[in-house]
C-alpha positions as CSV (number, residue, x, y, z in Angstrom):
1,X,104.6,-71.4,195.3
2,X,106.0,-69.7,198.3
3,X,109.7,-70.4,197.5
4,X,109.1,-68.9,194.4
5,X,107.9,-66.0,195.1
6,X,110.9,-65.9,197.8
7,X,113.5,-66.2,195.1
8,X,112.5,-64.0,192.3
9,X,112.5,-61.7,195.5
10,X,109.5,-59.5,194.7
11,X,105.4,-59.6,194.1
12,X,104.5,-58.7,190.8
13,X,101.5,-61.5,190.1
14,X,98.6,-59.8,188.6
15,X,96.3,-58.9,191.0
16,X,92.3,-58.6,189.7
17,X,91.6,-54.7,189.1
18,X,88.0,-55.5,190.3
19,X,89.8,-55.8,193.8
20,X,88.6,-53.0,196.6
21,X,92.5,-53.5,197.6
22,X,91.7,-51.1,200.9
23,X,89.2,-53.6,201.8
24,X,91.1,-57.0,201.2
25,X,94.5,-56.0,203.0
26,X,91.6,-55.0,206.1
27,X,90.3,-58.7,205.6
28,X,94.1,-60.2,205.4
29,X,95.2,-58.6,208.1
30,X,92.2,-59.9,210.5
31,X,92.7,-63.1,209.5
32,X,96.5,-63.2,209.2
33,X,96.7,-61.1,213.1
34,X,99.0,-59.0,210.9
35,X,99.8,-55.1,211.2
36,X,101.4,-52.9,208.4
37,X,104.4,-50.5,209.4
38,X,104.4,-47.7,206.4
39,X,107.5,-45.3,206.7
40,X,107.1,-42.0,206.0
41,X,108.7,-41.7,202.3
42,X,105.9,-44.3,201.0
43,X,103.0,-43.2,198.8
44,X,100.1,-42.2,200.4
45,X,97.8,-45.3,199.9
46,X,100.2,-47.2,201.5
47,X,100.6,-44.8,204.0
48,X,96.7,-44.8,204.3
49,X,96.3,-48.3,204.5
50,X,99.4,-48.6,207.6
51,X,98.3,-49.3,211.1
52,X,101.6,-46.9,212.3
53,X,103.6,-44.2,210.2
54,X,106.6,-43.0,211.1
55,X,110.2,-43.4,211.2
56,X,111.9,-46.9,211.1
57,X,113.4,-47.7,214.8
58,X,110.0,-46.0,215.9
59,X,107.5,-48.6,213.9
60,X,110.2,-51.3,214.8
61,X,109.3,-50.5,218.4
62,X,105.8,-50.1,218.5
63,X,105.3,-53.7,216.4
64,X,107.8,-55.2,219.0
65,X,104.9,-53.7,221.7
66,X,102.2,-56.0,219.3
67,X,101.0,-59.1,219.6
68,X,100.6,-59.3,216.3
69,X,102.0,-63.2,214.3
70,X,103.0,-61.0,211.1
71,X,104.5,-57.8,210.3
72,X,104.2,-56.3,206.9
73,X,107.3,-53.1,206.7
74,X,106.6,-51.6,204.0
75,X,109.6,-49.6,203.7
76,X,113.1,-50.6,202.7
77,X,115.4,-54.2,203.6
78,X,117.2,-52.4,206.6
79,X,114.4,-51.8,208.1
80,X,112.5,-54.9,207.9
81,X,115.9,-56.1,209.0
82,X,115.4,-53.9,212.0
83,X,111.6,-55.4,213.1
84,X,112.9,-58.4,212.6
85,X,115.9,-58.2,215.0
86,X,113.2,-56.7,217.9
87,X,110.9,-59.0,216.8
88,X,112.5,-62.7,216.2
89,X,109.5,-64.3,217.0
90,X,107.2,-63.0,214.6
91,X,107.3,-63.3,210.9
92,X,108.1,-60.3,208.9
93,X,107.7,-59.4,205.4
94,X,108.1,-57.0,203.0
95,X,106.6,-56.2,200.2
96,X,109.9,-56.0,197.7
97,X,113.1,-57.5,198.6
98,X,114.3,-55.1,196.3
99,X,113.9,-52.4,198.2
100,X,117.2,-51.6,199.1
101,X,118.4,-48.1,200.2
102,X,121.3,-46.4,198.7
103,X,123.0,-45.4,202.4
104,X,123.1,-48.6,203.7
105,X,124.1,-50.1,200.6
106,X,127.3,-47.3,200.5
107,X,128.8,-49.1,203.8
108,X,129.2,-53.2,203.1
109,X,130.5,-55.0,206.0
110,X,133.8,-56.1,204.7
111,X,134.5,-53.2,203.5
112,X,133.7,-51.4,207.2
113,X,135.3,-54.3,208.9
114,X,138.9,-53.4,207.2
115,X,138.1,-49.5,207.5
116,X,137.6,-50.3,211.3
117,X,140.7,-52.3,212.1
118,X,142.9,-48.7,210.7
119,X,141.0,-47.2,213.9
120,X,141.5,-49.5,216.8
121,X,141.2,-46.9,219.0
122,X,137.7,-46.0,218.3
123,X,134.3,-46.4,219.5
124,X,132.2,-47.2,216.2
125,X,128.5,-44.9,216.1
126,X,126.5,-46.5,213.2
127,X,123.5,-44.8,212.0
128,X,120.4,-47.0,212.0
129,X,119.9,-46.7,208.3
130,X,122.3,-49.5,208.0
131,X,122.3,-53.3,207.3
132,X,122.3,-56.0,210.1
133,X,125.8,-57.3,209.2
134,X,127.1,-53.0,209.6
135,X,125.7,-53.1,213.0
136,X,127.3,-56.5,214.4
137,X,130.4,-54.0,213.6
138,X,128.7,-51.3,215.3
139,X,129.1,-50.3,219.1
140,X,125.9,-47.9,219.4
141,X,123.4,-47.4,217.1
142,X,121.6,-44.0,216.7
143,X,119.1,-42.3,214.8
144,X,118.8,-38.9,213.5
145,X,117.0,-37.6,216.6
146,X,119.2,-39.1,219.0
147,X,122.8,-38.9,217.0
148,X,123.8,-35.7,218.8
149,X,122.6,-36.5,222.2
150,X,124.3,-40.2,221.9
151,X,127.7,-38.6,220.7
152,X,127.5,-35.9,223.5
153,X,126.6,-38.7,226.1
154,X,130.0,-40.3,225.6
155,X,133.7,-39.2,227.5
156,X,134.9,-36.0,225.5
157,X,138.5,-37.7,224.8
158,X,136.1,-40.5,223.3
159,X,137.6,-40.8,219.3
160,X,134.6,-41.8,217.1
161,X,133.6,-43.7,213.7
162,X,130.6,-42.6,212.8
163,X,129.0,-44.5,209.7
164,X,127.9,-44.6,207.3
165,X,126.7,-41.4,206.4
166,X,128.7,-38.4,206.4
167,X,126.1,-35.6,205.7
168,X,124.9,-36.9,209.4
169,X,128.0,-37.2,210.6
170,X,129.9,-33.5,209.6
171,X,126.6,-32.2,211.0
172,X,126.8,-33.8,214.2
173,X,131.2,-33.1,214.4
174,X,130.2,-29.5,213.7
175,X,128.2,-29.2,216.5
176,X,130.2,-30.8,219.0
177,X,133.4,-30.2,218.2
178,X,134.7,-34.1,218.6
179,X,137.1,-36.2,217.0
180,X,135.4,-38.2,214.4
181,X,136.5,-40.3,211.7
182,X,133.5,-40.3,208.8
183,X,133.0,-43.3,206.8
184,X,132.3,-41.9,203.0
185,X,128.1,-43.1,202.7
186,X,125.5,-41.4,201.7
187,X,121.5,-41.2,200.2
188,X,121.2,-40.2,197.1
189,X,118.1,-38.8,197.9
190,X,119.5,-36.4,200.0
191,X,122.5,-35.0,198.4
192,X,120.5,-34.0,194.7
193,X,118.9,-31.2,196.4
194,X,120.0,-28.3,194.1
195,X,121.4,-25.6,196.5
196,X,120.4,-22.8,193.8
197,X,117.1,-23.8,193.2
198,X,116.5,-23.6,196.8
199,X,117.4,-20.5,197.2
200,X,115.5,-19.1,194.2
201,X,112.6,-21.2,195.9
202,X,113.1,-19.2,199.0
203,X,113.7,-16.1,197.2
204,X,109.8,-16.9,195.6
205,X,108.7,-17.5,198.7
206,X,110.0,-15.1,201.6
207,X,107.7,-16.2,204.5
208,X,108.4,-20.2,204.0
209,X,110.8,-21.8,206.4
210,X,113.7,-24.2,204.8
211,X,113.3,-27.6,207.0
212,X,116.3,-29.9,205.9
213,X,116.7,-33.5,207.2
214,X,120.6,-33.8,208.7
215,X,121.2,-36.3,205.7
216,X,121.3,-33.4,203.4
217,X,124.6,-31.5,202.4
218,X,126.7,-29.1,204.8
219,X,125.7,-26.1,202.2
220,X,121.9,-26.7,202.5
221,X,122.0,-27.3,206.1
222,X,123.7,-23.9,206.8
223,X,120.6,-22.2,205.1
224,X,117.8,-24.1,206.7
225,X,115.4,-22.8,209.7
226,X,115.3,-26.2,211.0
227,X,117.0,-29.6,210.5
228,X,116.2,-32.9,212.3
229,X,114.5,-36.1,211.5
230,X,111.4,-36.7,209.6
231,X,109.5,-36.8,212.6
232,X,111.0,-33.9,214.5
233,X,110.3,-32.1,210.7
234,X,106.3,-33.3,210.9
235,X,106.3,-32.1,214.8
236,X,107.8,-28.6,213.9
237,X,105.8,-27.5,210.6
238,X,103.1,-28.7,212.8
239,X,103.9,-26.5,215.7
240,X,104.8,-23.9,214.4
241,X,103.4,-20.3,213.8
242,X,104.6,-20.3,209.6
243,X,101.8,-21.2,207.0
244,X,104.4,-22.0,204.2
245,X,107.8,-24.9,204.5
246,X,110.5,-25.8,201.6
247,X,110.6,-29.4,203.0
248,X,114.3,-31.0,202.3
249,X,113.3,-34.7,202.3
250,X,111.6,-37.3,200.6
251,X,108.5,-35.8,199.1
252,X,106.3,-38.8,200.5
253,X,106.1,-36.7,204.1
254,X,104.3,-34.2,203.2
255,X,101.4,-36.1,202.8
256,X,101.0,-36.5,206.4
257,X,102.7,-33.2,206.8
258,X,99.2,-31.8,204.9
259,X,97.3,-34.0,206.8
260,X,97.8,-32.7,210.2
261,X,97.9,-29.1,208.8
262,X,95.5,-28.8,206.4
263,X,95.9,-25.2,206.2
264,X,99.6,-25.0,205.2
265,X,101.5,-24.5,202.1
266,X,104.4,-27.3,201.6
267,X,106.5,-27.5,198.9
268,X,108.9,-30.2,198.3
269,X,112.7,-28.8,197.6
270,X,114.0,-29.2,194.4
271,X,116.3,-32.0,193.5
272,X,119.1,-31.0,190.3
273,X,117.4,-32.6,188.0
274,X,114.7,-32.2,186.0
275,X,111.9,-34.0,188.4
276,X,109.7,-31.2,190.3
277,X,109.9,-33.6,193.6
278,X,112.3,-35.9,195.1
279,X,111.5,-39.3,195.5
280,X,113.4,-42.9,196.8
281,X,113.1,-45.1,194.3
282,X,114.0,-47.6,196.3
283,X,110.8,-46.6,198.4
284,X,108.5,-46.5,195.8
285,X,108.7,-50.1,194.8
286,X,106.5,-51.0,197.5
287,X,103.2,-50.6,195.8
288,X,99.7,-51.5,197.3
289,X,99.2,-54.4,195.0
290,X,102.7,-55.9,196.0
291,X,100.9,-55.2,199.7
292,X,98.3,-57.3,199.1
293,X,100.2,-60.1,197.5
294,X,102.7,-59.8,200.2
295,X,99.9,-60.6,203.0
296,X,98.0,-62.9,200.7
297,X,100.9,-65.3,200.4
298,X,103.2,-64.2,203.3
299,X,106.2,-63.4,201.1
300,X,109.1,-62.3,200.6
301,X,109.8,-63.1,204.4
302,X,113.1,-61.3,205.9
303,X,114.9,-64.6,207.4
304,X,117.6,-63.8,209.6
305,X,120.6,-66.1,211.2
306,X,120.0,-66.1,215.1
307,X,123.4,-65.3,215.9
308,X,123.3,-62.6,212.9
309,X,119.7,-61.3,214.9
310,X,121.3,-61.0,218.5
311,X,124.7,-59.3,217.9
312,X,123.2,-57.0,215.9
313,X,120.6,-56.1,218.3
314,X,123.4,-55.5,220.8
315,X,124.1,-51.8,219.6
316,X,120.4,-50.8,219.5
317,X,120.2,-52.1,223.2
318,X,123.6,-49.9,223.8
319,X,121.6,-47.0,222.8
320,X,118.3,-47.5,224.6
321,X,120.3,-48.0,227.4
322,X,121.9,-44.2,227.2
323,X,118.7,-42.9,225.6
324,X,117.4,-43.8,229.3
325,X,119.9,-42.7,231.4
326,X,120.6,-39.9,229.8
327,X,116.6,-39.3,229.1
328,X,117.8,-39.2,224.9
């Protein structure tokens, strides 16, 4: 049964509607010592069932901190990828292989590898939102919260290939002025905002504050009130003083965005098409019936080569190494 389930690469067996699913993943988890990591772009079931939210290095870390025997991502293949790498000891699933993301999938390896060998001269940044074969190519990793900091930490004569996504990337060579070579990736998620409907949004809606994630396009980003991670977009609508946000990211944050400010007004940008949100499909395969069947039979499992696991760990260590001397 289990290498079934493993190679049609998915859970869709029937599971009984009769099932209080909230209540069986609680009793699977118990008995399994599991935990659930749900990023931030899931739906909100999954997000209420999760023992952390957040962004994907961030849950990586805090299951690594666990003593937990299984982790359950439910998120996208990078970033099981990602627990698994800090985590080679413990068994990690998630609950669609299919879950792929359309950034990381932008950048294949081989392709990078002869890209890189043009550039010999280069130090290669690599996004986290990439695949474990992208990051054996990689010297530091970064996130979108530490991109800038990482790039500014490093010898100003320093020439750069940042992959593999280039809305991050102008963002960050905009800012600092450096010499970067951008590899062409990028989520789809973030570049169908439509710029127009945006600004007929804000034009609606005069007191609400544009926050953008640095994925998006250069033309959206030049019009936003703030622009940083997911998190960093939770932590400022939460801070601040504004009662109303055109959030430019995948809709599923605003459901702990509404959470934690019950009180506020958020309103998902406008994609140029004709949905009225915008959503990762890629995401949104993860459903809380896949969940359960994930932790019921502990598949599909995220099985990594050793050697594949350690050099592409080396690059994340790179950066928590400058994150702490440079306190990133």
């Amino acid at each position: 049964m289990g290498e079934d389930l493993q190679t049609k690469g998915f859970l869709d067996i029937p599971v009984d509607l009769s099932l209080d699913l909230f209540a069986e993943i609680n009793k699977l988890k118990k008995e399994k010592n599991a935990i659930i990591l749900a990023h931030y772009y899931q739906d909100a079931d999954i997000q209420d069932i999760a023992d952390y939210i957040g962004d994907s290095l961030g849950l990586s870390q805090e299951a690594a901190k666990t003593d937990a025997d299984i982790i359950v991502f439910a998120g996208v293949h990078f970033m099981a990828e990602t627990a698994k790498i800090l985590s080679p000891t413990k068994k990690v699933l998630l609950p669609d292989l299919k879950a792929g993301c359309s950034l990381a999938d932008s950048c294949p390896a081989d392709k990078f590898a002869e890209f890189k060998k043009q550039h010999p001269d280069h130090l290669v940044i690599s996004y986290i939102n990439c695949t474990a074969e992208l990051k054996t190519l990689t010297d530091i990793v970064c996130t979108s919260t530490n991109a800038l900091q990482i790039i500014e930490s490093l010898p100003k004569e320093q020439k750069i290939i940042f992959a593999p996504d280039k809305n991050l990337g102008a963002y960050i060579k905009k800012k600092t002025g450096r010499d970067m070579v951008l590899w062409d990736g990028a989520c789809m998620v973030h570049e169908i905002f439509s710029l127009e409907k945006i600004v007929k949004l804000k034009n609606q809606h005069p007191g609400a504050l544009l926050l953008a994630h640095p994925e998006c396009e250069a033309n959206l980003l030049d019009i936003a009130d703030y622009i940083g991670s997911t998190t960093g977009i939770l932590n400022y609508a939460t801070k601040s003083s504004a009662n109303e946000f055109i959030v430019a990211t995948e809709a599923g944050i605003i459901h702990q965005m509404q959470l934690k400010n019950p009180n506020k007004t958020f309103i998902p940008a406008p994609p140029n098409n004709s949905c009225a949100c915008n959503d990762c499909p890629h995401m949104k395969l993860n459903t809380l019936e896949k969940l359960y069947n994930c932790l019921k039979y502990e598949q599909p499992e995220i099985l990594m080569d050793k050697d594949l696991i350690e050099k592409a760990r080396k690059p994340i260590e790179k950066m928590l190494e400058l994150s702490a001397k440079f306190g990133l």
